[in-house]
VORODREN-356466 format. One record per residue (C-alpha): residue number from 0; residue in one letter; x, y, z. Coordinates in steps of 0.5 Angstrom, whole numbers, plus 500, padded with zeros to 3 digits. Layout:
BEGIN
NUM, A, X, Y, Z
...
END
This chain:
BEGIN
0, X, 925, 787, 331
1, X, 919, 793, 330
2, X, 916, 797, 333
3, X, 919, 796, 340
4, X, 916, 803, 341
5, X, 921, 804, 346
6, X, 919, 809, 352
7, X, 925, 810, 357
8, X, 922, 808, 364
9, X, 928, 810, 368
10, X, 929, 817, 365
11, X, 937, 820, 367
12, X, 934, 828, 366
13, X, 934, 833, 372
14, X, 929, 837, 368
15, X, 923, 834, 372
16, X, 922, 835, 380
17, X, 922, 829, 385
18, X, 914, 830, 385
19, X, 913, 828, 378
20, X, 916, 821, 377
21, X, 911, 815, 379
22, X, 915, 812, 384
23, X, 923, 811, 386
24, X, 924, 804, 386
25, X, 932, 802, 388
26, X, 934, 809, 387
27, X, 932, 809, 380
28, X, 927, 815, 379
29, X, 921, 811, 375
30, X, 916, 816, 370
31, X, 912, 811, 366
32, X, 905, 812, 363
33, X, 897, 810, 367
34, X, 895, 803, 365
35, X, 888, 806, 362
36, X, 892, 808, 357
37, X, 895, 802, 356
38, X, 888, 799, 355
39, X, 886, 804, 350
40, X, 892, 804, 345
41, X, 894, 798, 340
42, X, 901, 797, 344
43, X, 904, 798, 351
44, X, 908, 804, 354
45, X, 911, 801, 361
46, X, 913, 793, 359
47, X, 916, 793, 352
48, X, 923, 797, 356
49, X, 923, 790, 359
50, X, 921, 786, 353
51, X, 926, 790, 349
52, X, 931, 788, 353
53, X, 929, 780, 354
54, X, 928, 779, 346
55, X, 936, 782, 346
56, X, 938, 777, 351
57, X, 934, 771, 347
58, X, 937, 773, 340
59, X, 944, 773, 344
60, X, 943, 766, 347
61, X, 940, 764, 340
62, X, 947, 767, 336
63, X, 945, 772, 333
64, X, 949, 778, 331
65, X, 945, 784, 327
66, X, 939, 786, 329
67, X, 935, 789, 324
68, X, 930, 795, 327
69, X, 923, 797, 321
70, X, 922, 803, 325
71, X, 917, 806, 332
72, X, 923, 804, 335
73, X, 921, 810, 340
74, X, 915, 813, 342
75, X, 915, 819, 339
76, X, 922, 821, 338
77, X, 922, 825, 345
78, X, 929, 826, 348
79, X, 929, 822, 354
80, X, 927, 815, 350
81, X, 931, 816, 344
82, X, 938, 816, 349
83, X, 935, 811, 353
84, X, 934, 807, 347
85, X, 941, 809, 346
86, X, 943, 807, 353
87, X, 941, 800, 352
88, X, 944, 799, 345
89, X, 950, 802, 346
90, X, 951, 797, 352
91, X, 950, 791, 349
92, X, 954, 793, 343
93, X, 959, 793, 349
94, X, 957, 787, 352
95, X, 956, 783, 346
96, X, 958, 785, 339
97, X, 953, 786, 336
98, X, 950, 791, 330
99, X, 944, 795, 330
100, X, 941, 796, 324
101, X, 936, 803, 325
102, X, 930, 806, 320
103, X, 926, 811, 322
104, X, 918, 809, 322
105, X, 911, 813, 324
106, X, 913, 814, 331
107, X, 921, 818, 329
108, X, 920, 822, 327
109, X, 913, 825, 328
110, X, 915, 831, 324
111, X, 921, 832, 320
112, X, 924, 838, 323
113, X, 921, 836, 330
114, X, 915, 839, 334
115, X, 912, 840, 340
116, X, 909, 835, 345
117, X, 907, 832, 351
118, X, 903, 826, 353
119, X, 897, 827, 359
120, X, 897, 820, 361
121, X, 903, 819, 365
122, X, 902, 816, 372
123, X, 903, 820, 377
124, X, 905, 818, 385
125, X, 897, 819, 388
126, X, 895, 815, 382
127, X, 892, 821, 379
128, X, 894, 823, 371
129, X, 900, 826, 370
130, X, 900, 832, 364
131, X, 907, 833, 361
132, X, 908, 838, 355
133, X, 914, 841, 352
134, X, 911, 848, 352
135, X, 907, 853, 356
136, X, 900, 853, 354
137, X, 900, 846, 350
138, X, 895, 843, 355
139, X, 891, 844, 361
140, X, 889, 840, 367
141, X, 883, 837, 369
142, X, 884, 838, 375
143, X, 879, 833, 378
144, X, 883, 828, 374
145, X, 889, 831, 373
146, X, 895, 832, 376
147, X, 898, 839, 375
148, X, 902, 840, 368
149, X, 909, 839, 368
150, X, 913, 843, 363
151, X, 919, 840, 360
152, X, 924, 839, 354
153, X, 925, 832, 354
154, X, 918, 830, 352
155, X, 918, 834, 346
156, X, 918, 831, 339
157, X, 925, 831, 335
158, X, 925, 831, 328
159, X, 930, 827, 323
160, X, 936, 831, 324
161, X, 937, 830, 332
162, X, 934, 823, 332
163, X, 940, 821, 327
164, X, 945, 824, 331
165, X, 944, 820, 337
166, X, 943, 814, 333
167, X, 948, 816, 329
168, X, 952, 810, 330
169, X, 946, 804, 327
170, X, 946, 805, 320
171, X, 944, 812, 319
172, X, 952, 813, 318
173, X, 958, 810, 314
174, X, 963, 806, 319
175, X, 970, 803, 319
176, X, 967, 796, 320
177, X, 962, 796, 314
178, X, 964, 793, 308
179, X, 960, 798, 303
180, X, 955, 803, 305
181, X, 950, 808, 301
182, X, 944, 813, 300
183, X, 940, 815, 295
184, X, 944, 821, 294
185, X, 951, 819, 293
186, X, 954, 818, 287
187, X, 960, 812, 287
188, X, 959, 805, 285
189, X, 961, 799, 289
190, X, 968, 799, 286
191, X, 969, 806, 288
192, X, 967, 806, 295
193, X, 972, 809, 301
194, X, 969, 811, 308
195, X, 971, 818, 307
196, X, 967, 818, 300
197, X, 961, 815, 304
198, X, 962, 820, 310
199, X, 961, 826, 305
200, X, 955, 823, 302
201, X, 952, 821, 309
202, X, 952, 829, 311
203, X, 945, 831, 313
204, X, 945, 836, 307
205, X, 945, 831, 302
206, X, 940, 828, 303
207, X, 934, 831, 302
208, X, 928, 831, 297
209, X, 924, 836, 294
210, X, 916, 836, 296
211, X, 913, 836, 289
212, X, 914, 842, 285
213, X, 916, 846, 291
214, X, 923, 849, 295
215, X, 921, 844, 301
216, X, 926, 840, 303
217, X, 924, 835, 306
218, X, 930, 829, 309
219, X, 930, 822, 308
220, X, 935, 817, 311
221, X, 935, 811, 307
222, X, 941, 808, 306
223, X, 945, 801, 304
224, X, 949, 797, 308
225, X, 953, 791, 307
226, X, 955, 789, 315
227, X, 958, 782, 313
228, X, 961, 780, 305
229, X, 955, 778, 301
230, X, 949, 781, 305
231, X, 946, 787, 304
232, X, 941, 790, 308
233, X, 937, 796, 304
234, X, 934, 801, 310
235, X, 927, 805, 307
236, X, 925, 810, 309
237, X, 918, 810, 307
238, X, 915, 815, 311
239, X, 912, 820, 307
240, X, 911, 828, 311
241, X, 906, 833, 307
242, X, 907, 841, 307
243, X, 901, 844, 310
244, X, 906, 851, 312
245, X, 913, 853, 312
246, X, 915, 848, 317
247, X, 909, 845, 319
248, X, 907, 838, 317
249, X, 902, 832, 316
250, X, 905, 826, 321
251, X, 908, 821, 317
252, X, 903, 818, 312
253, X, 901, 811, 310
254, X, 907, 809, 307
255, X, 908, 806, 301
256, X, 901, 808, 297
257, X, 904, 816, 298
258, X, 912, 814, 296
259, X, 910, 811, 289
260, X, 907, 819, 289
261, X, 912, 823, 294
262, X, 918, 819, 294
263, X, 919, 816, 286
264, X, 927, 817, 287
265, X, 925, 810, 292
266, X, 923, 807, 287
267, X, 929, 809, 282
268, X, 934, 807, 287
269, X, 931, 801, 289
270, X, 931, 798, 282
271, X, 939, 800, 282
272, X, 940, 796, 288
273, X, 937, 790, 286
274, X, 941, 790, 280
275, X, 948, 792, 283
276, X, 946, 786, 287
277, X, 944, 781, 282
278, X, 951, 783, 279
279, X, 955, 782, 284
280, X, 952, 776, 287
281, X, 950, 779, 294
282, X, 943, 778, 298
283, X, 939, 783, 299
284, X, 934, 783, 304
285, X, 930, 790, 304
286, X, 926, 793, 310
287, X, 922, 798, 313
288, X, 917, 801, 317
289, X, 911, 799, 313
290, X, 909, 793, 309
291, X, 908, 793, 301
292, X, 903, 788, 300
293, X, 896, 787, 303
294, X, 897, 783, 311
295, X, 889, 781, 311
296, X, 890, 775, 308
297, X, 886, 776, 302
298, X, 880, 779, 306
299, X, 881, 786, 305
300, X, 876, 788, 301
301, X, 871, 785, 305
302, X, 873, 788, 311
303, X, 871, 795, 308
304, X, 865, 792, 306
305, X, 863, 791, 313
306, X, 867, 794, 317
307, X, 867, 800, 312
308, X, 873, 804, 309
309, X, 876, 807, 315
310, X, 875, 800, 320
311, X, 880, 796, 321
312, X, 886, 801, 319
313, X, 884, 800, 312
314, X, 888, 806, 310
315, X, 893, 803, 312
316, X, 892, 797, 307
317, X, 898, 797, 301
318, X, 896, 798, 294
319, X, 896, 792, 291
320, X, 901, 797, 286
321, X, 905, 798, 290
322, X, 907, 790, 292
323, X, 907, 789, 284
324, X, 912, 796, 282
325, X, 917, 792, 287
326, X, 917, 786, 285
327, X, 917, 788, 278
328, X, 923, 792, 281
329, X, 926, 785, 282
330, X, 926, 786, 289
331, X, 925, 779, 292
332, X, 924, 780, 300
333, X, 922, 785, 303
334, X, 920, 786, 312
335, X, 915, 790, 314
336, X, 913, 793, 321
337, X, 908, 799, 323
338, X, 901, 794, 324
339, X, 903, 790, 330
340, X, 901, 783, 326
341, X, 905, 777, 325
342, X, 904, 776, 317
343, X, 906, 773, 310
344, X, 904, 776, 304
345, X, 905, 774, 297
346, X, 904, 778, 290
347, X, 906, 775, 284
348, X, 906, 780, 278
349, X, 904, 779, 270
350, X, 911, 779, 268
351, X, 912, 772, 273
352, X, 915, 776, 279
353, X, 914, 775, 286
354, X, 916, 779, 293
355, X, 915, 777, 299
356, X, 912, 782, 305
357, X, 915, 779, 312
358, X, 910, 782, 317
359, X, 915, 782, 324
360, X, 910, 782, 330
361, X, 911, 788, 335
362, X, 914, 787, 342
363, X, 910, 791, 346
364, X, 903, 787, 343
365, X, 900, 781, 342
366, X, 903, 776, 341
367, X, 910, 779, 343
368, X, 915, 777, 338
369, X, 921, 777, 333
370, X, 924, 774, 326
371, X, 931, 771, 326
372, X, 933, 770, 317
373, X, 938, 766, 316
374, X, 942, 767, 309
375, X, 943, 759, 308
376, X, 946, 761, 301
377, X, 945, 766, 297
378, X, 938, 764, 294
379, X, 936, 762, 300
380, X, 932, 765, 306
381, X, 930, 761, 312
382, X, 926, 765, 317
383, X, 924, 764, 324
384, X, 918, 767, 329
385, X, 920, 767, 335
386, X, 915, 769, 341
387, X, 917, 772, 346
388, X, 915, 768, 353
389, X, 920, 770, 358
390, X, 920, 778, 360
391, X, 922, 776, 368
392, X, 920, 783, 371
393, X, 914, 785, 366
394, X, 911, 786, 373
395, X, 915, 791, 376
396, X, 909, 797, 376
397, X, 903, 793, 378
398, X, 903, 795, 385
399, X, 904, 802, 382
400, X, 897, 801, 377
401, X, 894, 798, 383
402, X, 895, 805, 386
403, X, 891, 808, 380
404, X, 885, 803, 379
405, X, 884, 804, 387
406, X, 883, 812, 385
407, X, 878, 810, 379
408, X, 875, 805, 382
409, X, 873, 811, 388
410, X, 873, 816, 383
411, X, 871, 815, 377
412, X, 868, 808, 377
413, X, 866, 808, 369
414, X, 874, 808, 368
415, X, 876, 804, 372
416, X, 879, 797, 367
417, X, 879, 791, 369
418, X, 883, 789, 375
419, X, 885, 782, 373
420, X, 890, 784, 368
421, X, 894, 784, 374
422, X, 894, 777, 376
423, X, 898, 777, 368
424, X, 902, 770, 369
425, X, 907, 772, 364
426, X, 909, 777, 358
427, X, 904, 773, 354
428, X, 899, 772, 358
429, X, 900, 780, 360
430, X, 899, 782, 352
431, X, 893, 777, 351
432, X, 890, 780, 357
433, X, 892, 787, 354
434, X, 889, 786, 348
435, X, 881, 783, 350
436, X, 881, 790, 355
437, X, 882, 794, 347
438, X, 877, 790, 345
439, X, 872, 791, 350
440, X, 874, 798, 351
441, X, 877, 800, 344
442, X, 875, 795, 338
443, X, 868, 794, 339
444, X, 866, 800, 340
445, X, 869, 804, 335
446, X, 870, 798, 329
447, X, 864, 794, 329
448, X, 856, 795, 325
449, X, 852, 796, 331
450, X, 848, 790, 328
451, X, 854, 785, 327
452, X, 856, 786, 335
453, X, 848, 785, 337
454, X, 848, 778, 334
455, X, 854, 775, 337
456, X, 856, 778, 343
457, X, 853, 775, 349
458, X, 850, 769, 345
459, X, 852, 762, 347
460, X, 856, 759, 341
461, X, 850, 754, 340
462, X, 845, 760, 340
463, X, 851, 762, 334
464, X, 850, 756, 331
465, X, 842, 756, 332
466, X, 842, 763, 328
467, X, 846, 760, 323
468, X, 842, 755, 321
469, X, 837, 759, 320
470, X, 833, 759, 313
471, X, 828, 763, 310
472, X, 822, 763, 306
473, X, 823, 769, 301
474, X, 816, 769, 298
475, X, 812, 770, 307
476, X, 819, 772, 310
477, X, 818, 765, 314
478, X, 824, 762, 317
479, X, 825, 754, 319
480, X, 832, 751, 321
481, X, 835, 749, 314
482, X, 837, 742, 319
483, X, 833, 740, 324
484, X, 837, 740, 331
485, X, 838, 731, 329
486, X, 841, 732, 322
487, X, 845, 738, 326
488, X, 848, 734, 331
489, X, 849, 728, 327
490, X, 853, 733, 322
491, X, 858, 735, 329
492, X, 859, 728, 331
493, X, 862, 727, 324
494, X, 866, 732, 325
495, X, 869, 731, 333
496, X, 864, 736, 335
497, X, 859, 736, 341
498, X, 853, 740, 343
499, X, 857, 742, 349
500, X, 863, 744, 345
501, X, 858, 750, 343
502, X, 855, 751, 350
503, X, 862, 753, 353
504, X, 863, 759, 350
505, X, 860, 766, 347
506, X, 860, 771, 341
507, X, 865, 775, 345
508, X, 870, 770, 346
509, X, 870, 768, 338
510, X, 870, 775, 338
511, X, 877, 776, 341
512, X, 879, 770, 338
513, X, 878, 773, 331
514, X, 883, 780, 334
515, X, 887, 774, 336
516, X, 889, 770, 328
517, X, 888, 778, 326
518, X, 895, 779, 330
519, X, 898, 773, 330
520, X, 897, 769, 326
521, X, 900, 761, 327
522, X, 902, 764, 334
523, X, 895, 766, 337
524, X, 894, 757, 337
525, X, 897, 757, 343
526, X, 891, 761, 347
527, X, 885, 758, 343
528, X, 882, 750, 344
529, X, 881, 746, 339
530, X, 874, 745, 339
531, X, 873, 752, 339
532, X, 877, 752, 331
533, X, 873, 747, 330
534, X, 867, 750, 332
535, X, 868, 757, 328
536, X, 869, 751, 322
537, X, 863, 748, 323
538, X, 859, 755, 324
539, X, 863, 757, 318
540, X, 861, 751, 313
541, X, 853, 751, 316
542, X, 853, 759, 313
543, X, 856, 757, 306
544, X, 850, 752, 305
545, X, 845, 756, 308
546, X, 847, 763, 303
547, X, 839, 765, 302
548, X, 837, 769, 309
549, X, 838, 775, 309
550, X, 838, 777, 315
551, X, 845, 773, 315
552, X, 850, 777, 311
553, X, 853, 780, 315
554, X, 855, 774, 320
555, X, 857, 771, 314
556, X, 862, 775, 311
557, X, 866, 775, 318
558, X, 866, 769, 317
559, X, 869, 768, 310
560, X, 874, 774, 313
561, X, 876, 770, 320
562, X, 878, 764, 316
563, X, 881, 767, 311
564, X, 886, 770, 317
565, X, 886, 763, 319
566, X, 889, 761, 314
567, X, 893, 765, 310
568, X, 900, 764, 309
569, X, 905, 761, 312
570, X, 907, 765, 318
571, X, 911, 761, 323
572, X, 918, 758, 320
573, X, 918, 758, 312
574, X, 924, 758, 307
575, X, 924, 764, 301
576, X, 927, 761, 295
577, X, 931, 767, 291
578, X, 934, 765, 285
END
């Protein structure tokens, strides 16, 4: 289960008057963030406390009994959302005796050593925005669209040392119950491994790196796990901090192109555990926050092309010598967080070694859901994507954003969203809805060639298919139809299609659509009809023929990008073979 970006909605704190929360709602104080900025963000605040806790209960109902976590487990590491998180893994580790598995991701810590914070968008009780900080002075109301701001400590922003220590029983720290248990810094081998062994190794002074050449230490918290006989569980911690100052910090980084830089002992570390494992026959399944193979299903190039090389979170995109330094390691599965997609990537070296990249879908975006491995034997893994469709109070504070759209709506009409989010039918729908407002509000305006958005957005799908048809005389600039609408129609028939299967939608739709396969892959064919996949096919297809015309380059590259996000690899239900 990654990036669950869990926020505490019911904060147990005496640090905030009454008059801060959103609401009170069964004697329960409710303090959750305003749906605009929701809509603006690629992930949920408020609804993933409930999908957390309905992902839980599912994996419970289907048996299983560890939960591994690849990081952006909170939302920024404050206090009040790392112990609720606590809260709700500790009662059911109680209730059900299952094991949690925790690394840390982009989100905890933002800092090494902790910072300051603070969000200005929680909702306040009037619907207006609530500011609240950590220190004095980090932030001053607007008053005409803000609250007043609320100073507190539970908002600030916890380093390494705090976060472990609360968590300190998911994986950060050796127990009783597991079977063997090491960081890249201690020094026993599997034959000499005792609990007190591990307890000493596992003291946060021990494990710390130098930055480069420096005396700046920073922490890092990986760590191997051996919960049941002949498992092991390999927990990186990929985030990557670079100095600016004493004690002021870059956010966490990229990933895995600045760990082959900055963090090389991951590297050395892993190589050993992936042949400790081979020698004593045990199943390594490493994890992380952040992939280490490419998860644009071969299009990543021509995204930066056309969408530029800070488009589409492009600096997000592993080198493809990050996924080649680890399988030649002879790492064979690794799973991945930090974007939000269901995905496979595959990367096969020179030397015939193959690695595996499972990208887990977040719980608190589209499609919310979650991967369940089972180990078969030793060499072979069989892995199930779950979507998550049941999230029975996912509606709980819609009366609540209710409240806030009415005071957009009089007071600042141009920010008022769109109100039909509300009449969301399930979780899904909820995320799907979530997704086409960040589409309109965020992604098209930030990401898309001006250009590119003119020539799809309000056209009909046949106005599409027309323009793509369109040929061009390079000698007089002349254009005619490269097939009279006769041979066009006749072509559609062979394939199922009519001109009515064009007529029924528009550039916007295809549009999301495309965001759509770019998170889920295989899950998003739930929410998109038949004839509309076969109608990007056939658009698809008819610019393949008609490569000549300028003027349609660039439809034709998003074109080749969303079949190839359409048809990548096998995302859903699929077997890795380890031997």
């Amino acid at each position: 289960m990654a990036d669950v970006h869990f926020a505490d909605v019911y904060p147990d704190t005496v640090d905030f008057g009454s008059e801060v929360f959103t609401d009170t709602r069964d004697g329960k104080n409710v303090l959750i963030r305003t749906m605009e900025s929701q809509l603006h963000s690629t992930r949920l605040f408020n609804e993933n406390y409930f999908a957390f806790r309905a992902a839980l209960d599912d994996a419970i109902k289907r048996g299983v009994k560890i939960i591994a976590m690849p990081g952006d487990i909170s939302d920024d590491g404050q206090p009040m959302h790392i112990k609720g998180l606590r809260k709700i893994m500790d009662d059911y580790v109680r209730q059900y005796d299952i094991s949690f598995f925790v690394i840390n991701g982009n989100h905890d810590p933002t800092s090494p050593y902790g910072k300051e914070g603070g969000k200005t968008d929680f909702l306040g009780r009037n619907g207006r925005a609530q500011p609240i900080v950590s220190k004095e002075g980090v932030h001053v109301s607007r008053s005409d669209f803000e609250n007043e701001v609320v100073v507190s400590k539970e908002i600030t922003e916890w380093g390494y040392d705090k976060i472990i220590e609360e968590l300190h029983q998911y994986g950060f720290f050796p127990n009783k119950d597991h079977i063997y248990w090491q960081t890249p810094f201690s020094t026993y081998t599997y034959e000499e491994y005792s609990l007190e062994k591990a307890e000493v190794a596992s003291k946060k002074e021990k494990r710390v790196y130098f930055h480069g050449d420096t005396d700046i230490k920073i922490p890092d918290v990986s760590y191997l796990v051996e919960p049941v006989k002949g498992v092991w569980l390999l927990a990186l911690d990929a985030n990557v901090y670079i100095p600016r100052s004493d004690h002021v910090f870059n956010n966490a980084g990229i990933g895995y192109n600045e760990v082959l830089e900055h963090k090389k002992h991951l590297v050395t570390w892993t190589k050993n555990i992936v042949g400790e494992a081979k020698r004593l026959g045990k199943t390594l399944i490493a994890f992380s926050h952040y992939p280490m193979v490419d998860f644009n299903d071969g299009a990543s190039e021509e995204m930066k092309h056309l969408f530029g090389d800070k488009g589409f979170q492009a600096h997000r995109i592993p080198n493809k010598l990050v996924g080649e330094t680890f399988a030649d390691l002879g790492l064979r599965v690794h799973v991945g967080g930090h974007m939000h997609l269901n995905d496979t990537g595959i990367v096969t070296t020179i030397a015939g070694n193959t690695l595996v990249n499972i990208q887990t879908p977040s719980l608190a975006a589209y499609v919310p859901g979650y991967k369940i491995i089972t180990i078969n034997n030793e060499d072979e893994l069989k892995v199930k994507t779950i979507a998550l469709k049941s999230v029975p109070e996912f509606k709980t504070f819609f009366r609540l954003y209710g409240k806030e759209h009415k005071f957009l709506r009089a007071d600042f009409p141009d920010r008022a969203w769109d109100k039909s989010i509300l009449d969301s039918r399930s979780y899904i729908d909820f995320t799907n809805n979530h997704l086409k407002e960040l589409v309109r509000w965020r992604f098209l305006p930030k990401d898309w060639p001006v250009g590119l958005k003119d020539s799809l957005v309000g056209k009909t799908g046949w106005q599409l298919l027309q323009f793509a048809n369109t040929s061009s005389n390079s000698d007089n600039g002349r254009e005619w139809p490269l097939f009279t609408e006769k041979e066009l129609l006749k072509r559609m028939h062979g394939t199922g299609l009519t001109k009515t299967d064009f007529d029924n939608w528009k550039g916007e739709d295809m549009i999301l659509d495309f965001y759509r396969f770019r998170s889920a892959d295989q899950l998003a064919l739930e929410d998109i009809d038949d004839f509309k996949i076969k109608a990007y096919e056939f658009i698809s297809s008819l610019l393949d023929k008609n490569n000549k015309n300028k003027n349609l380059r660039s439809l034709r590259r998003f074109m080749s990008i969303f079949q190839k996000q359409m048809h990548g690899e096998e995302s859903m239900d699929f077997t890795v073979i380890l031997e």
